[in-house]
Each structure stands twice: as C-alpha cells, then as structure tokens.
C-alpha positions in Angstrom: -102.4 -27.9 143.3 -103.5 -31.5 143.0 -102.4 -34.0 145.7 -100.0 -36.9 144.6 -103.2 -38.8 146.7 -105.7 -37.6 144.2 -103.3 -38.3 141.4 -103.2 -41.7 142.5 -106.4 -42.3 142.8 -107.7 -40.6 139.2 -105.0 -42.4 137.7 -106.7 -46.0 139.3 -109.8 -44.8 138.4 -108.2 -44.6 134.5 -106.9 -47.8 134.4 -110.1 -49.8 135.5 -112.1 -47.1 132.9 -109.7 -49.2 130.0 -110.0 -52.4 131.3 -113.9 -51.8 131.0 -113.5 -51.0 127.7 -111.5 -53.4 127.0 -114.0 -56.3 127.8 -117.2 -54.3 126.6 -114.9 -54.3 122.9 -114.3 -58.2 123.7 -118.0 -58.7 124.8 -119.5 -56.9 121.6 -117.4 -58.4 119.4 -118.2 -61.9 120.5 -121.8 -60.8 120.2 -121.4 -59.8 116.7 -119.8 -63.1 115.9 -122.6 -64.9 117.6 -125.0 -62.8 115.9 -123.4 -63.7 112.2 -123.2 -66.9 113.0 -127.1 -67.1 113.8 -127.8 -64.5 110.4 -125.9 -66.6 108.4 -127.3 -70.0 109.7 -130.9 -68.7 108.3 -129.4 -67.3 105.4 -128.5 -68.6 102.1 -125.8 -70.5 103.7 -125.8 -73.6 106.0 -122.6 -73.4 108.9 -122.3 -76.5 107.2 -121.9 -75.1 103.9 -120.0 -72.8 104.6 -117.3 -74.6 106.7 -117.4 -77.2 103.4 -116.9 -74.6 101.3 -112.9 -73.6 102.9 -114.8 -70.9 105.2 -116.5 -69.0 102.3 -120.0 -68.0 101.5 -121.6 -68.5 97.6 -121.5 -71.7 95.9 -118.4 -73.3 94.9 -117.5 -73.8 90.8 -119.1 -77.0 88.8 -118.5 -77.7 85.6 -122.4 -76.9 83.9 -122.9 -79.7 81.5 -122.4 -79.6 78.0 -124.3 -80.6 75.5 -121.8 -82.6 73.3 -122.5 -85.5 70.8 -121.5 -88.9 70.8 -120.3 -89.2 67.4 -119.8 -87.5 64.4 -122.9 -87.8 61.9 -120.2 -88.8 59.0 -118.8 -91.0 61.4 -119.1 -94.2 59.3 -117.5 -92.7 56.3 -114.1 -94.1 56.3 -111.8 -91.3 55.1 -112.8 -89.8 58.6 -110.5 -91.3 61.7 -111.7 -91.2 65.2 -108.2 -90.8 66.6 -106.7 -88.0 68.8 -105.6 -85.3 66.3 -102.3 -83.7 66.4 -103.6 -80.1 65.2 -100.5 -78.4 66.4 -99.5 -77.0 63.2 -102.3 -78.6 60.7 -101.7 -76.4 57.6 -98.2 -78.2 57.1 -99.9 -81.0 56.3 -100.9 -78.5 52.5 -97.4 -78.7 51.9 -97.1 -75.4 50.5 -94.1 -73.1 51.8 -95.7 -70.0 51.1 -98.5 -70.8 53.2 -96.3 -71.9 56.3 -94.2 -68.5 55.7 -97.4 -66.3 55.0 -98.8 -68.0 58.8 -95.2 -67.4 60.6 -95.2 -63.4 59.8 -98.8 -63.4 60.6 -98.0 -64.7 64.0 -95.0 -62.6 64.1 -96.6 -59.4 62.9 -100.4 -59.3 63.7 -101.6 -56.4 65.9 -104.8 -57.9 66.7 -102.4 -60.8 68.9 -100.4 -58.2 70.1 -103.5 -56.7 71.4 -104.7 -59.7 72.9 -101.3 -60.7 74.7 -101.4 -56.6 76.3 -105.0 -57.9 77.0 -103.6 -61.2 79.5 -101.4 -59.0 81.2 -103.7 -56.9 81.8 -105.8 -59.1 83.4 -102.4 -60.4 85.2 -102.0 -57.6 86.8 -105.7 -57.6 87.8 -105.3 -60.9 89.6 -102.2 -59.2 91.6 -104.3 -56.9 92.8 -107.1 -59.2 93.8 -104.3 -61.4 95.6 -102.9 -58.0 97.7 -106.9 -57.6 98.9 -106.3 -60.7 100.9 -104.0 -59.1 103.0 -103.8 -55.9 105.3 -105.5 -53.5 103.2 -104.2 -50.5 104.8 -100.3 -50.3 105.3 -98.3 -47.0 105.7 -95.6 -45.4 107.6 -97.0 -41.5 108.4 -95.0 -38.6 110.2 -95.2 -35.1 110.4 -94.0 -31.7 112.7 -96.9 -29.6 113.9 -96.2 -25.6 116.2 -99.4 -25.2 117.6 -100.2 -21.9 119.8 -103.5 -21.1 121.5 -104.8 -18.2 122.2 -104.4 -16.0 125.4 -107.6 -14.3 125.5 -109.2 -17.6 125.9 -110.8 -18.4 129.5 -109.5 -21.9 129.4 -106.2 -20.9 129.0 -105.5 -20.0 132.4 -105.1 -23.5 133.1 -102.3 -24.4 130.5 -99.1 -24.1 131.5 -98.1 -23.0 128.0 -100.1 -21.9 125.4 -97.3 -22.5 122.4 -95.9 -25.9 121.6 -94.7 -28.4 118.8 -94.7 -31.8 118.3 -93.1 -34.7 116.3 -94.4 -38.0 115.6 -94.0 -40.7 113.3 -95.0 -44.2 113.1 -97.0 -46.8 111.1 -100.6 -47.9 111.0 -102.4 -51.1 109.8 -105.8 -51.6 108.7 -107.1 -55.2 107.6 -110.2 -56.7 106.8 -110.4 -60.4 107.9 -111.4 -62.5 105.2 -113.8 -64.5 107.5 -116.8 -65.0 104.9 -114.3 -65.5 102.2 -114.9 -62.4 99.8 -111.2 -61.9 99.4 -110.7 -65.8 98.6 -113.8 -65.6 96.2 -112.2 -62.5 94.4 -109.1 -64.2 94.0 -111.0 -66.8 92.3 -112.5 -65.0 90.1 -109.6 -62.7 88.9 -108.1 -66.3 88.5 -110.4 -67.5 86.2 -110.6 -64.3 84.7 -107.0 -64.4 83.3 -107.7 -68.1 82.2 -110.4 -66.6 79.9 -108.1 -63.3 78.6 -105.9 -66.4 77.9 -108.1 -68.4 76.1 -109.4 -65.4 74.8 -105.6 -65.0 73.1 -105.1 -68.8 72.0 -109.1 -68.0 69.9 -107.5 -65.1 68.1 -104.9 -67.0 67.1 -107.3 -69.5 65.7 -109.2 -67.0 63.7 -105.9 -65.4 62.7 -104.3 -68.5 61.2 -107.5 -70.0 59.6 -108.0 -66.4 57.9 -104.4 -66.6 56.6 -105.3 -69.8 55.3 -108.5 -69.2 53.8 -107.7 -66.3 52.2 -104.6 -67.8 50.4 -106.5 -70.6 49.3 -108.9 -68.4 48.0 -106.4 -66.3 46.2 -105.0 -69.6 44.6 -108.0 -70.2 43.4 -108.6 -67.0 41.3 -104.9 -67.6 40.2 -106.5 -71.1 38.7 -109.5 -69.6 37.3 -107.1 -66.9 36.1 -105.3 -69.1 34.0 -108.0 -71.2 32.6 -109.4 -68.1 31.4 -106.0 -67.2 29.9 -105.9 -70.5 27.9 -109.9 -70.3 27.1 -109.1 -66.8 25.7 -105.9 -68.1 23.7 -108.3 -71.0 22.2 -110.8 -68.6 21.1 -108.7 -66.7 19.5 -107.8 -69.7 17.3 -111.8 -70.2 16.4 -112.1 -66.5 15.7 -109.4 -66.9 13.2 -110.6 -69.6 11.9 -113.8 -68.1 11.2 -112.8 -65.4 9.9 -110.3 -67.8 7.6 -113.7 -69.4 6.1 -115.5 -66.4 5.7 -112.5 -65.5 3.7 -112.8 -68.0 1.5 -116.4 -67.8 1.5 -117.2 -70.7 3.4 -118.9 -69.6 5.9 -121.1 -65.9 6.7 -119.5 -63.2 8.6 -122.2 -64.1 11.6 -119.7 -67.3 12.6 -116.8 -64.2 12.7 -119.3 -61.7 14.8 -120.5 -64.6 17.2 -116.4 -66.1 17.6 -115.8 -62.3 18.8 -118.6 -62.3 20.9 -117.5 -65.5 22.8 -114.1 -64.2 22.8 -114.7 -60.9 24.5 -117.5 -62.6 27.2 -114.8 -64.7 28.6 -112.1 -61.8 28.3 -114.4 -59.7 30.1 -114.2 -62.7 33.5 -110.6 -61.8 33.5 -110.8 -57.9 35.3 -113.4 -59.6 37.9 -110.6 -61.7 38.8 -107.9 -59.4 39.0 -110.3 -57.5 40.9 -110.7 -60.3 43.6 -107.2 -61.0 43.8 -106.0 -57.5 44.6 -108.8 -57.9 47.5 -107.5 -60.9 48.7 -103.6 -60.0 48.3 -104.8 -56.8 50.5 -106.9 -58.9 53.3 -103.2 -60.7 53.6 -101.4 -57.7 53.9 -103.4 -56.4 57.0 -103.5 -60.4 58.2 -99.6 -59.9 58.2 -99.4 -56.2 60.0 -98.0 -54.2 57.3 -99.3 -52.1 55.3 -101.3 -53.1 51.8 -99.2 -53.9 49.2 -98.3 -55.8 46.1 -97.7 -59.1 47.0 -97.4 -60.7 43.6 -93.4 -60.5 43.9 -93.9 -62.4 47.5 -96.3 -64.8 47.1 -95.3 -65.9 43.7 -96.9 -68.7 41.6 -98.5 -72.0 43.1 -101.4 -74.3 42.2 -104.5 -74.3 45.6 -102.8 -76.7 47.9 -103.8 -80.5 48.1 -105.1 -82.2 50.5 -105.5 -85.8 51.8 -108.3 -87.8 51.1 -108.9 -88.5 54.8 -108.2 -87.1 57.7 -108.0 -87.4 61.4 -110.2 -85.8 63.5 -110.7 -87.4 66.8 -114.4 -87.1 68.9 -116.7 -84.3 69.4 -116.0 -84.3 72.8 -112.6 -83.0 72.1 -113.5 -80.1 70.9 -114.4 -79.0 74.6 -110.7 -79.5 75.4 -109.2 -78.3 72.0 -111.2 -75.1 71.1 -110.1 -72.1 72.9 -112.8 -70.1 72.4 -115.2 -73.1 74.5 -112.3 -73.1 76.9 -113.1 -68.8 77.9 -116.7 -69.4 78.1 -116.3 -71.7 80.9 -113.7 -69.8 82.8 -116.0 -66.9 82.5 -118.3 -69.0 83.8 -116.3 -70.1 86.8 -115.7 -66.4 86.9 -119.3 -65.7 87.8 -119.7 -68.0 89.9 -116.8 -66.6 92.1 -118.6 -63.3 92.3 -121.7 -64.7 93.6 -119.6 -65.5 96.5 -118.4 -61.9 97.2 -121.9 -60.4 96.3 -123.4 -62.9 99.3 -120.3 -61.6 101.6 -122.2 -58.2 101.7 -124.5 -59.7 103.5 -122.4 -60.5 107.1 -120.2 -57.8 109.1 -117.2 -57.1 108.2 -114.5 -58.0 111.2 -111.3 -55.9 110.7 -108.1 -55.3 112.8 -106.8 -52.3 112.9 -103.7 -50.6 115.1 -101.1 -48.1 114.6 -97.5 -47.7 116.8 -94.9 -45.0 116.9 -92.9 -42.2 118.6 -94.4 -39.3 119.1 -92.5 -36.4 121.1 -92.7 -32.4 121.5 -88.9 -31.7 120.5 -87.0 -33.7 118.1 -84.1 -35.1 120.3 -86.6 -37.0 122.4 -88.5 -38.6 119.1 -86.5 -42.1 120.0 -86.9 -41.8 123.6 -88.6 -45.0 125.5 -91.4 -42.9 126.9 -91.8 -41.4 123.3 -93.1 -44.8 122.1 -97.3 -45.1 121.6 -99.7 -47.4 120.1 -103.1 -48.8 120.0 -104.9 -52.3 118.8 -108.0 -53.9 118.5 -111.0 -55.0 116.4 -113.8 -54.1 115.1 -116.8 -54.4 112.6 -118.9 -53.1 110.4 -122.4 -54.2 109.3 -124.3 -52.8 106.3 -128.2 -53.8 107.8 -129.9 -51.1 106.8 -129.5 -51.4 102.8 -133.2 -51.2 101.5 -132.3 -54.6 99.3 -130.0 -53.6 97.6 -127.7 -56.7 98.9 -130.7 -59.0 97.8 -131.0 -57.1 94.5 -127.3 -57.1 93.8 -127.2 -60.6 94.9 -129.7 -61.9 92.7 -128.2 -59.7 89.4 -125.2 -61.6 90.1 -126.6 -64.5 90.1 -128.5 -64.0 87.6 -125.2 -63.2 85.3 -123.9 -66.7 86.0 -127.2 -68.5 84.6 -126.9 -65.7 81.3 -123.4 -66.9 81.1 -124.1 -71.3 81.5 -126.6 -70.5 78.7 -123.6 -68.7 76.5 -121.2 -71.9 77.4 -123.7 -74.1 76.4 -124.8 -72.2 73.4 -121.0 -71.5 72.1 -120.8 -75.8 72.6 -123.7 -76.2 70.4 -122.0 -73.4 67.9 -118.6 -75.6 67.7 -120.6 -79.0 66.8 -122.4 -77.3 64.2 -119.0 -75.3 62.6 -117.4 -79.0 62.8 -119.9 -80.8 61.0 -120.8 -78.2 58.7 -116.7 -78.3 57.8 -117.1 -81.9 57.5 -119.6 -82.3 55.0 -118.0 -79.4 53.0 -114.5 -81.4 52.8 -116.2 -84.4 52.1 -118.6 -83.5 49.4 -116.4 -80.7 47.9 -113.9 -83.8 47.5 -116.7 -85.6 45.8 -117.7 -82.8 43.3 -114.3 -82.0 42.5 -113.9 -85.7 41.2 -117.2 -85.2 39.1 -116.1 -81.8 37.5 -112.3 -82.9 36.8 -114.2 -85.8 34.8 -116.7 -82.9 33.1 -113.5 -81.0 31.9 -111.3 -83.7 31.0 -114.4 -84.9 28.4 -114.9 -81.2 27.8 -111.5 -80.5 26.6 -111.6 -83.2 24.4 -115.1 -82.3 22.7 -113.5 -78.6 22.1 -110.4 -80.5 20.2 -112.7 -82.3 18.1 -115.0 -79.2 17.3 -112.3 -77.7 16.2 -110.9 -79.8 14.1 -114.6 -80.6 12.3 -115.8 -77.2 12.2 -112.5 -76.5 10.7 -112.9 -79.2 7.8 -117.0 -77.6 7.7 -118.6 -81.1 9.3 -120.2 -79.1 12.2 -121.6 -75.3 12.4 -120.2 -72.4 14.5 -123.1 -72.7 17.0 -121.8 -75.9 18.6 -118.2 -74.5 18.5 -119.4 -72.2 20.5 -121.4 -74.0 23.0 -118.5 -76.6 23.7 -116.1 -73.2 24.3 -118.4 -71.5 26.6 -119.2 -74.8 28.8 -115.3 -75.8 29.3 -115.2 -71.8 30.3 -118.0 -72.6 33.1 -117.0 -76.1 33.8 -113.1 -74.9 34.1 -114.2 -72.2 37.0 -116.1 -74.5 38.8 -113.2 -77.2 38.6 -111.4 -74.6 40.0 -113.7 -73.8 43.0 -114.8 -77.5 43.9 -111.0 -78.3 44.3 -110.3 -75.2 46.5 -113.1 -75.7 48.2 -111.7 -79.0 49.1 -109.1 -77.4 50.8 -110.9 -74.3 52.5 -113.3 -77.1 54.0 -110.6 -78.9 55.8 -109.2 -75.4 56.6 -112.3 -74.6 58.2 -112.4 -78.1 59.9 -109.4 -77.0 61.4 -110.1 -74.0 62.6 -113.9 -75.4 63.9 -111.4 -78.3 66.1 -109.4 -75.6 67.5 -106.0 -76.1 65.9 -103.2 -74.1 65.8 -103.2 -72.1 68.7 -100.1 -74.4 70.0 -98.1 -72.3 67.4 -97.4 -70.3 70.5 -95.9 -73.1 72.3 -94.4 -75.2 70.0 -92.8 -72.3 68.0 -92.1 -73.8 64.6 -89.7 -71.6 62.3 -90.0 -70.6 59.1 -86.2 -70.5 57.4 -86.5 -67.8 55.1 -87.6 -65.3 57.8 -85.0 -62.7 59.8 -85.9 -62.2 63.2 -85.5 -58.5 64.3 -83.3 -57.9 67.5 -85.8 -55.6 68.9 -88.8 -57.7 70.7 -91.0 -56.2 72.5 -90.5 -56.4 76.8 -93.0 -58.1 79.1 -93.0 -58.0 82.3 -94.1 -60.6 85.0 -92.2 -63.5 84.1 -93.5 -64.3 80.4 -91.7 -65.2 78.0 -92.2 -62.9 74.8 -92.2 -65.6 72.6 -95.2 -67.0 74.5 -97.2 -63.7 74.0 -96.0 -61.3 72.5 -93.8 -62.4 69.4 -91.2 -59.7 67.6 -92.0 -58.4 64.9 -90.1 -59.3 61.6 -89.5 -57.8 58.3 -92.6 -58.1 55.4 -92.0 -61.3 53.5 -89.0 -61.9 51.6 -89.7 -62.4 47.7 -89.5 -65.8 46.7 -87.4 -67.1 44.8 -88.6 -69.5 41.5 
C-alpha cells in the first residue's frame, strides 16, 4: 500500500512535470515564430511587405494595363458620336416588335443562360466555403459508451482492482488553423473574384445570346426580301415569255427568243428553293435560340421588311468598352483570381500555427456523466512545417505564378480582340450604309430599263438578247439591294454586341406585352432574385396577329 506521503509527493512531482511542459510548448512555439519570421524575412517577402499587405504573403491585385486606343479610327466621320451610349436595350432602337418579342422569350427560355446562372451559384457556394476556411476548421460535438474487460490471465492484472469496466463521455473539440500568412484571406479573395468572373461570364452569354437572336432575324428578313424580289422577277418574266412566244406566233420573231425567255425564267425560279432552304435554317437557329423545340415559325414571326436603322449612332470611347463588355470584365477577375492564389501557393512555404482543444464530461456510469469532477479538457498550440518538400513548394509556386502571367496575356489579348470586333462593326455599318445607297440607285434605274425593254421589244425596236440582260441584272442587283441593306443592320447589330450591350436586360427587365408569364419559376437559393438569374420560362411565341 502506498503512503498518503508518497502520494503527495508523486502527485508534486506531476504538477511541476506539466508546468515543464507547459513552457517548453510556450518556448518552442515562440521559437517557431522567431524562426518564420527570420525564413520569411529572406524569402520572397519583406516583414515589410507582408505587414503592408494586411498580414498576407503573395502580391496584392493591380490592374495589368490594357492596351486600349485613344480614338476610334472612323472617329471624324460624323454620323459616329463620341457620347456615353445607353446600350441597355439597343435593338429597340430597329423598331420592330417581333424582334423585341423574339429577344424577351429568348431571355426567358434559353437553356444556355439557365446554365450559366446554375454556373454563378455554383461558384457562390464555392466562395461560402472559402469564407468557412477562415474560421475553426475542425468543429464537432463527439460521445460514445465503451464496456471494456481485460483479461485475467494477464501478469499485469494483478495490480487492477478490476479488470471489467465502462465508460461514458461526451464533449466537443476544436481544431483551427490561424490564418497568420494569410492563405485563408488569399483564398477568400480568390473565390471572390472567381464569382465576379462566373458573373461576367453570365452577363457574355447574354451578349452572344441577344446579338444571335438579332442577327439571325435580320438575316431571315433578308431572305424574306430576296424572296420576294425573286417572286416579282419571276412574275415579270413570265410576261416576256408570253410575249415571246406571242411574236413567234405571229411570226415575228424565232422560237429561240421563246426557248431563251424560258431559260431566264427557270434560272431565277430555280434561286427560290435556295432561299426557302436558308430560311427554314434560320427559322430553326431561332427556335433553339428561344429553348423550344424546332418548329415552324412562319405563323409567329409573320411578315416584315429587315429593320431600319439610323444613319448615325452613338457609340462613346474605346475605353468604354473595358467597362461595358462583359466578357473583358471575366478576364480581369480571373486575373485577380490568380493573383490571389499566388498568395496561398507562397503560404506553403511558412508553418502552419493551429489551436487546437477539446472539453467534456467523461464518467464510468451514466448518473455521474454531469458530475463536477466528471468535467475534462485540454488546450494549446501548435505547428506544422512542411521543410522537407524536394521543391515542390518552389515548383508549385512558380506554376502559379506562372498561370497569372498566361492569364495578363489572355486579358490583354481579349482587349485587343474587342477593339478589333468594334472597328471591324464600324466600318461594316458605315460602308454597308454607303453601298446600300449605291445599289438602291442601281435598281431604281434598273427597273426602269426593264419597263422600257419591254415595251420596245414588245413593239420589235430591240432584240430578245437585251431583254434578257436587263431581266437577269435587276435579278442580281435586286439580291444585292437586299443584302447591302441588311447588312446595314447586322453591322450595327454586331457593333452592339462588340460594345457589350444588352446584358442590362437582366437588370432593367423590360416586358414584352404579348407574352404570358408562367407561374412556375424556377427557386434560387441564397438571396437572388430569379429574375436576376434565372428567368421563368414562358410559353413559345404567340402568333401574331396582321
């Protein structure tokens, strides 16, 4: 039996055993600090630096530059204004219903924006998680029953005064990381700009989405044109034909003016199934623009010359294009984004300083589980230090930042890409309006030469030959009429779509009357507003009415 004495004494003994612990855990941990300190002063970083920098290692964000010009090249012509441009809804300014409906649905109804606006909450949810990092990583309540029994035969067993017990416990335990380099911080940053660019990323698609809808029904307006000219072509040559074969009749003329009047007749019937051809295409390149299935959308779409435009238009500076155009907008918050992670690649480098502890009851029946004496716990830090890593810090280090220069060369590069798609959509609306002048001369004087060769090769003062050449060239000029003015139109679509407009559709939510909403929209979560993201659908287009 052990002497209260010796008791005493072992239990002193215990005591001063913890208290040395206790400052040798203090003692290394300062060291470690010291020693990070020093690591981190001949590092990459400067104490300096790194105090600057809110307490983080890497470098902090800076815009890279962007190679924007000062003016546009057309910039002296005057039907261009250097004004801030209201793009928010810019294909209004056609004045063409159908094309404001046909953009509405598409905006309602699109699976490729639905699939972007999953995307940004997606990357929502990513920056939740990023933000929970910061914090104690490790948070849990644990408990448990355990009926232990050793065994008799052992020769240790003498000394236990019982050889079958139980035990209850329960409690809670905390582990947490200090953020003391600032890798957490640096994540945080980079999940944040990382749902800026899914963002962005949503606002281009919309872009591309309502330009398509546009270009595609200007284009199908223009077949419709070229349809119809062909139609009347068709219904003039039929006239010649008959009058040919009138003179041969009467012997006037030989049956090669009848053979050569059908021959002119059937080459400009035979444009007709080309067309028809092209318009079905289009009509079905809306119908997947709209999220519904392909269909017949002659019923819907009805009948309607290519939309007008102004002569001039608005367009501001280049350098607005680095604030309008979404698509610029994501490549510099991707860029920010990899900048972040340089930061938490460099934070591999230094130890990592954690606190951890745990508290709780632990007890060997269940009455005395809330007991005082029941009650333990521990505390304290602690570290870890990856030193022996062969590089692969550096290497990883210098891949990241290697990304970030890939990705200021992409910014700069999609910069350079948006100048040339606005200038190149300039000199298209600008010369297209030009040629289209010049042609609707061409036809005007070429509709009047096939009147008058008519009307002398009907009284025999000219032969069939020059009929026919006058016929054929109003075909030819009458399709390139056609195409000069819709080109017009698709180049100040494209201008449109090059300065970044209509991606406020989502914000400024214009209506389109003849639509019916459906009650069913689609849930989000986290506080956004479906009709920011994620619009409801609505029926297929109504038929309209003439």
């Amino acid at each position: 039996m052990i002497s209260p004495s010796i008791n005493s004494r072992m239990k002193m003994l215990c005591e001063l055993a913890i208290q040395g612990t206790r400052a040798v855990t203090a003692k290394s941990l300062l060291w470690c600090l010291g020693v990070a300190l020093l690591f981190m002063a001949t590092g990459c970083r400067t104490p300096g630096e790194w105090k600057q920098n809110g307490f983080k290692v890497g470098p902090n964000y800076h815009r890279p530059v962007e190679p924007v010009a000062n003016a546009w090249i057309d910039a002296a012509d005057p039907r261009l204004v250097s004004q801030s441009a209201d793009l928010a809804s810019w294909w209004t300014n056609l004045n063409d219903s159908v094309l404001n409906e046909l953009i509405q649905n598409a905006y309602h109804q699109n699976l490729s924006i639905r699939e972007s606006a999953f995307r940004v909450l997606q990357s929502r949810a990513e920056l939740g998680i990023a933000q929970g990092k910061f914090y104690p990583q490790q948070q849990y309540l644990d408990g448990g029953f355990t009926q232990q029994k050793f065994s008799n035969a052992n020769a240790n067993s003498v000394f236990l005064p019982n050889t079958s017990f139980s035990n209850w416990q329960y409690g809670f335990a905390l582990a947490w990381e200090l953020d003391f380099w600032g890798k957490y911080r640096r994540m945080i940053e980079a999940a944040d700009a990382h749902l800026d660019a899914s963002i962005e990323d949503y606002d281009a698609v919309l872009v591309t989405l309502i330009g398509d809808v546009a270009q595609n029904y200007v284009q199908l307006r223009i077949v419709e044109q070229q349809l119809e000219y062909i139609s009347e072509n068709v219904k003039l040559q039929k006239e010649t034909a008959d009058i040919a074969k009138a003179r041969f009749d009467g012997g006037q003329t030989s049956e090669l003016d009848v053979d050569q009047a059908l021959s002119v007749l059937a080459q400009t019937e035979s444009q007709t199934p080309a067309l028809e051809i092209q318009r079905r295409q289009l009509q079905n390149t809306l119908c997947i623009l709209l999220g519904m299935p392909v269909q017949d959308l002659v019923s819907c779409l009805g009948h309607a010359p290519i939309p007008s435009t102004r002569t001039d238009i608005v367009l501001g500076i280049p350098a607005d294009l680095l604030r309008r155009r979404p698509d610029v907008r994501r490549e510099e918050r991707k860029t920010a984004m990899e900048s972040a992670r340089i930061g938490m690649a460099e934070a591999d480098l230094y130890p990592a300083i954690s606190i951890t502890g745990s508290m709780g009851y632990s007890a060997q029946t269940f009455s005395q589980m809330f007991a005082r004496d029941a009650f333990a716990g521990s505390v304290g830090p602690g570290f870890r230090w990856n030193v022996l890593n062969y590089g692969r810090i550096l290497s990883n280090i210098e891949r990241v930042d290697a990304t970030f220069e890939s990705q200021v060369a992409k910014y700069q590069q999609t910069v350079l890409q948006a100048g040339l798609e606005a200038e190149n959509a300039i000199v298209t609306f600008l010369k297209s309006q030009e040629q289209a002048e010049k042609l609707d001369e061409s036809v005007k004087a070429m509709e009047k030469c096939a009147e008058i060769a008519s009307v002398q090769y009907k009284g025999g003062l000219v032969d069939f030959n020059r009929v026919s050449l006058i016929e054929q060239n109003l075909v030819n000029q009458q399709n390139l009429l056609a195409q000069a003015r819709g080109n017009t139109t698709l180049g100040l679509v494209n201008l449109y779509r090059a300065l970044g407009g209509g991606w406020d559709i989502r914000l400024n939510q214009p209506t389109a009357t003849s639509i019916n909403t459906s009650p069913e929209p689609i849930s989000i979560p986290l506080e956004i507003e479906s009709s920011d993201l994620v619009p409801p659908p609505v029926p297929p287009l109504a038929a309209s009415k003439e």
